[in-house]
N, C-alpha and C positions, 0 to 999 in steps of 0.2 A: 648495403643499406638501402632504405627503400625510402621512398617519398617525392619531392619531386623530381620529376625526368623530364629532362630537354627535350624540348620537340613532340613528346609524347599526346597523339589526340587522344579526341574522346569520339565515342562512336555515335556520341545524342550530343551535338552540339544545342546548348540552350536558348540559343539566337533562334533556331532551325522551330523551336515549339511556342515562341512568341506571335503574338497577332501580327501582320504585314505591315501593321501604322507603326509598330516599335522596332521590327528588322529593320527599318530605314533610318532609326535615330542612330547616330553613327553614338553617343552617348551608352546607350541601351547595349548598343553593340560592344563596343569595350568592357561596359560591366558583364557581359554575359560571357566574355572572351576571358576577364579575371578568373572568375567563377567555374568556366570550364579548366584551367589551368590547375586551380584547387583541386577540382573532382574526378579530374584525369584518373590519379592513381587508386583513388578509392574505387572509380568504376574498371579500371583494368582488372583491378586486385578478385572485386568479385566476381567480374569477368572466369575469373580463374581460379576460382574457390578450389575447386576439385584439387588441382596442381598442390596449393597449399597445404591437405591435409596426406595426400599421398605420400607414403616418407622416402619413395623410392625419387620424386621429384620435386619435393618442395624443399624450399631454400634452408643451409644449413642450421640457421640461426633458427629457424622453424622443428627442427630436430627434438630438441632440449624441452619444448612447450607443445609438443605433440605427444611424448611420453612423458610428463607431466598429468596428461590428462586418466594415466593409468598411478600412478604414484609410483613410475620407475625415474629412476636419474642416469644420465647418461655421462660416461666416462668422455669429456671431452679430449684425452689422448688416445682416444681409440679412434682407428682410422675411420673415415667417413665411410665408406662399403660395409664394416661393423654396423657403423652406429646406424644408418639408414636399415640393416638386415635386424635389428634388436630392435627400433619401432614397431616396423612392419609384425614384427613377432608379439607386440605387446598385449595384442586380446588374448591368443591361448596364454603367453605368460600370467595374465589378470588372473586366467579361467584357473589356471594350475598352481597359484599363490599358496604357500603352505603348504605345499605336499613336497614331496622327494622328489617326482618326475618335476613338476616347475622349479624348484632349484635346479636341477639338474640342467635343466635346458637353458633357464637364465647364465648360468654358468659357462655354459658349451659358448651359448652367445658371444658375453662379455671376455671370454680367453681364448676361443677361436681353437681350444682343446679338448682332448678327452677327457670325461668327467666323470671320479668316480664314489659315490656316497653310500658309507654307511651308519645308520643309524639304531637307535636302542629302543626303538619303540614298537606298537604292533596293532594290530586287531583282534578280536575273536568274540562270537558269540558263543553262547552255551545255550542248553535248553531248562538246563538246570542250575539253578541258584549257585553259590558258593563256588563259581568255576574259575581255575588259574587264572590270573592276569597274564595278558602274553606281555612280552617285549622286558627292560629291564629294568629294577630299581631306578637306575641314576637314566635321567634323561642325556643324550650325547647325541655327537654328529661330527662323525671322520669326514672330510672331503678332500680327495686327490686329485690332482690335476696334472695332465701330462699334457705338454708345449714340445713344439719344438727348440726354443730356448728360454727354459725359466728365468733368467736375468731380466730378458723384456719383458716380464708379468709384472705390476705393480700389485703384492700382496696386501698392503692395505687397501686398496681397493676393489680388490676380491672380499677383504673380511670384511670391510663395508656391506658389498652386497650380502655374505652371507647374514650378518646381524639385522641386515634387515625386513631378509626373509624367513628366519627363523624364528620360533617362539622365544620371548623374552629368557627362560629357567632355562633353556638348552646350552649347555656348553657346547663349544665346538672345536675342533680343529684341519687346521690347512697345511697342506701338503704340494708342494709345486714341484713338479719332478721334468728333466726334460729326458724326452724320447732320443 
């Protein structure tokens, strides 16, 4: 928890930017000594901005509101090593939202397994009007997942992430297999 710290200076003591007729008021002096007390941890903190947004070092409870800021949520039962490596991962994940490969690798993240999807859908252009539709009628999405042991996979929260990486009309299913 963060807030006040014992003992903790400040590096601009407020006393120290006063005119010389008010560092002597011993008055002056205590309110400015309160004041530094307050503003310790605020100026630490930004002190340390950098630290805060890095997820490889900033505080855990920092985790959850740093990938926030991509619209991922994080699996507070996954171990901290996960969830700091699935931060750090959150811009290509952002960049790759929607697609197979960013499922794919949101996946790999979140189970720390091999991940394997297949879907019914496709591309294609023509040059000419009236050209097949690729991919298939019914929109779907298989996803397999191989672990070392599927017991410790929590599959509702894998189908979490998959629903909410996937288009709303896609059905899907999951598959947890261990190696």
């Amino acid at each position: 928890m963060r807030g006040g710290v014992e003992g903790l200076g400040t590096p601009y003591p407020l006393h120290t930017l006063m005119p010389a007729l008010y560092q002597e008021d011993s008055f002056t002096l205590r309110l400015t000594l309160a004041v530094d007390q307050v503003l310790s941890p605020v100026i630490s903190t930004i002190d340390c901005l950098e630290a805060y947004v890095d997820p490889m070092l900033a505080p855990d409870d920092f985790l959850q509101w740093l990938s926030s800021w991509f619209g991922e949520r994080l699996d507070q039962e996954w171990p901290a090593a996960r969830r700091r490596r699935f931060v750090a991962e959150c811009v290509e994940l952002f960049r790759t939202r929607g697609t197979v490969a960013g499922l794919r690798r949101q996946l790999e993240l979140g189970t720390g397994g091999r991940v394997e999807i297949a879907e019914s859908g496709g591309v294609s252009w023509s040059a000419k009007p009236g050209g097949e539709l690729p991919g298939e009628d019914v929109p779907r999405l298989a996803v397999r997942i191989t672990v070392e042991d599927a017991s410790a996979v929590d599959e509702k929260a894998i189908a979490a992430l998959i629903r909410a990486a996937k288009p709303a009309h896609v059905v899907h299913r999951l598959e947890v297999l261990s190696s």
